[in-house]
Each structure stands twice: as structure tokens, then as C-alpha cells.
N, C-alpha and C positions, 0 to 999 in steps of 0.2 A: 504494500500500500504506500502510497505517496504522498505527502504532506508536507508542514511549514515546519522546519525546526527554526526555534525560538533560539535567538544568540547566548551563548554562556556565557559563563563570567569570564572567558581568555579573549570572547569577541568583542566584533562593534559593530553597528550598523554602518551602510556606504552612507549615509549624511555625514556621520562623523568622521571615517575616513577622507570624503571627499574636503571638509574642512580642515585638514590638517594638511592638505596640499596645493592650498589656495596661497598661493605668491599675492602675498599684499603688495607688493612694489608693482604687480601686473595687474592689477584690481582699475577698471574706467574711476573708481572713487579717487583713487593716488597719482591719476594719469594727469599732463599737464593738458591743458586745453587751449586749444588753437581756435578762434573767432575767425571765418572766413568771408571778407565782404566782397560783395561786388562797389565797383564805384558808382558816384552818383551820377544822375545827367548831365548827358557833355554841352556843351553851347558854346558862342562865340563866334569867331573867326574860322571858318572850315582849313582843314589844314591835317595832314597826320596825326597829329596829337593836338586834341585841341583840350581843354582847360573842362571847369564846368561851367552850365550856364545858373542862369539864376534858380531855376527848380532844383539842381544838382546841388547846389549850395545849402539850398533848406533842407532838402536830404540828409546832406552831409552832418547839419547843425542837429537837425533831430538824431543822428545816430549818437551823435558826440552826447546830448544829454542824455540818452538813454544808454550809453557807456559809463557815464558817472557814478553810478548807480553798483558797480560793477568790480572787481576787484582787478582790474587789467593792470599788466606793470609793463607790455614793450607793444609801442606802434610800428608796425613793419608795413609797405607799401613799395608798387612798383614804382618802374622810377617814370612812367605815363604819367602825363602831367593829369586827368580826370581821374586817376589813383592818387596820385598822391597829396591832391591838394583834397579828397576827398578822406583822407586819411590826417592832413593836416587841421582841416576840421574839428573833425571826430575827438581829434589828441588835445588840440587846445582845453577842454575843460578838466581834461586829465592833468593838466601839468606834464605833459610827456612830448619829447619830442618823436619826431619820426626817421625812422631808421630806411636806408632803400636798401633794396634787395631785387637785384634785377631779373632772377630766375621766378617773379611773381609776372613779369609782363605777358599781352597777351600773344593770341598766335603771332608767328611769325608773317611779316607782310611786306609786301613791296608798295602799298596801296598809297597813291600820292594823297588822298583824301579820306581822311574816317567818316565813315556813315553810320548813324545807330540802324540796327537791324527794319526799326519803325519807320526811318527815314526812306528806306533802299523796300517802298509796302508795295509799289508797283511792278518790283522785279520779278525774275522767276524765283530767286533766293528770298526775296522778301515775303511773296506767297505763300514760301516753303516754309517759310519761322512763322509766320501767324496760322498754318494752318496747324500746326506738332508735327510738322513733317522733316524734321530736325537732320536727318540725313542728308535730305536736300539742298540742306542749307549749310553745311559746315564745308570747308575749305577744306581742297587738301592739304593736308600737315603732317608731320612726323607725330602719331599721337603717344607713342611709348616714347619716345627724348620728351616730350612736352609733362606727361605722366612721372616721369624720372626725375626732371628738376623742378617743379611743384612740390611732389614729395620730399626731395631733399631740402627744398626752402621752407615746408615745415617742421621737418625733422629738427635744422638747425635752429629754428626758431623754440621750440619745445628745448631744448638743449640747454639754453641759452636760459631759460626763463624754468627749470625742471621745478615740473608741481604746482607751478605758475597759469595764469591765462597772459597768453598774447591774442591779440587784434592785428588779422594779415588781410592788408586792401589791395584788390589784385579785378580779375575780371573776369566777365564770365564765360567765356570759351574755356577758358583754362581750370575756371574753378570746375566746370563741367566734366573737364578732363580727369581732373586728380580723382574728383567722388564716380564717377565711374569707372576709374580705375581700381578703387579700395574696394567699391561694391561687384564690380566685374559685371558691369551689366554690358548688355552687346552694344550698343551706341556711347560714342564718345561725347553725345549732349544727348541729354535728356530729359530734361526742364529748362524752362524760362527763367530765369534768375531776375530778380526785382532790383532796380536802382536803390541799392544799399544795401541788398537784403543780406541775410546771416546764416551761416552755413555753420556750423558747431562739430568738430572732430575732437578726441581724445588720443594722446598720445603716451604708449605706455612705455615705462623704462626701457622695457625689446625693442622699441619701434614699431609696435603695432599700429595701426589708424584704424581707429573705430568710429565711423558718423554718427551723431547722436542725434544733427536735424539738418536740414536742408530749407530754403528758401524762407529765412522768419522774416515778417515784415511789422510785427506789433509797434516795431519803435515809430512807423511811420504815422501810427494816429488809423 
């Protein structure tokens, strides 16, 4: 006959065992945490890199007060001027300056003019971003080099700040890149990423990347 033998007093149950081999230093709880923003709306002057404009500003300033709130100790942004001034923002009510990190920029381009995706609505690519037809609209690129230094400008950030939150303002091709890279979904975009929004990774002493949330936009009202 077959039954439940009840543990004796040399055993344990697997809860107990399983808690004796929990690596607290690899626990999401002890992990540092990495804020991922898109920048805010660009404006101005058309041009390869252009600045932001006045909505990208108020963006910028509402992430900044809902970053005060927050225990952040390093501003890291690309060195795109709608990053980084989107990040200098953000930093000023922190008291923190901003740090560049140029492996946060986006695709790589030869494009003599930037276009937000909403600008470029009459094209076949602009079609393609407003329909979720995201395959259609992504450029060709090296997506594993792009995956590879993404990852490594969080790593080094996490590093840098261990057990800490930093705040990384970057963009959204790229941040699209990295989180589906971590999650291994088949498209290298896979959501529309919001002007400013917040992407939340944990990073554990190994260097694991664990997402915790994708696309928050509460600080925006």
C-alpha cells in the first residue's frame, strides 16, 4: 500500500530546505534598481538631435517631481540632447547632477533629420507604429550589439550605485531593445513607450535583469 510518510525528526520539509538556499544577495528585495526613461518630447529646430520642445519640458519637470519622492542617488542619460536635457530636468530637484553615458543612445542612424515616429503618420513606417505593426517599422540594426551595450550601461550603472536606484534616460528603440532582450520575446519593439515613461529593472549581484514594469506613466497626471 502506498501512502504519505510524515517527516521524522532527522527530516524537513522542501519549504525549509528551499529557504536555507535562498542567496539573499540574489533576492529582487537586495537587487539595485535601475529606472528606465524614455525622453520627453523633442521640438525646436529640426535637425538630428534636436532639444525638447515645450510639452517635452513639462514632461521632463513632472518626472523630476515625481522623482523626489524617491530615493535615487545617480542621473545617467545619453549624450542626445532630448535625453539629456530630459534627464537634466528630472535631476535638478534631486540635487544631482547628470552623468553621460553614451552606450544609452538610440539606434544607430545616418538620418540628417529626427522625426518622432507621430511626425513620419503619413508614411509606410508611420502607419506601421500606429497600427502595432512594430516590425514594420523598426530599422535595420544590429539588434544583439545594440542588446549588449544597453545591458552593459546598466550593469555598470547598478555597479556603480550597488543596492542603490539609479535613473537611466535613454530612448525608446533601445529601451525596447534591452527589455526584449531580458524577456526574449521574438520582436525587438514591442510596445509604444510614452514620453517619459518608466520602465523598472532589478539588478542582482550575478547580473541578472529582472523587469519589474514597463511603460508607467502615473507621474504624468
Amino acid at each position: 500500500m502506498t501512502g504519505i510518510t510524515a517527516p521524522g525528526p532527522g527530516t524537513r520539509d522542501a519549504p525549509s530546505l528551499r529557504n536555507e538556499i535562498v542567496d539573499s544577495r540574489e533576492t529582487v528585495a537586495a537587487a539595485s534598481k535601475i529606472i528606465l526613461v524614455r525622453h520627453g518630447l523633442p521640438g525646436g529646430p529640426a535637425g538630428p538631435d534636436p532639444g525638447l520642445g515645450p510639452e517635452g519640458v513639462d514632461q521632463a519637470r513632472r518626472l523630476g517631481a515625481w522623482l523626489g519622492g524617491l530615493p535615487v542617488v545617480q542621473v545617467v542619460a545619453s549624450s542626445y540632447m532630448r535625453a539629456h536635457e530630459t534627464a537634466r530636468h528630472a535631476a535638478e530637484p534631486l540635487g544631482l547632477e547628470v552623468r553621460v553615458d553614451e552606450r544609452l543612445r538610440e539606434w544607430d542612424s545616418d538620418r540628417a533629420v529626427y522625426a518622432t515616429p507621430e511626425a513620419i503618420a503619413a508614411t509606410d513606417r508611420g502607419r506601421a507604429f500606429a497600427e502595432g505593426r512594430y516590425d514594420d517599422f523598426v530599422p535595420d540594426y544590429d539588434r544583439t550589439a545594440t542588446a549588449a551595450r544597453m545591458r552593459a550601461a546598466v550593469l555598470d550603472a547598478a555597479a556603480s550605485a550597488p543596492g542603490e536606484l539609479s535613473v537611466l534616460v535613454s530612448h525608446g528603440g533601445v529601451i525596447n531593445t534591452l527589455l526584449s532582450d531580458i524577456l526574449q520575446t521574438p520582436s525587438p519593439f514591442f510596445f509604444n513607450p510614452a514620453y517619459t515613461s518608466v520602465s523598472r529593472i532589478a539588478v542582482t549581484l550575478s547580473g541578472r535583469l529582472v523587469v519589474q514594469s514597463v511603460n508607467e506613466t502615473a507621474h504624468l497626471g
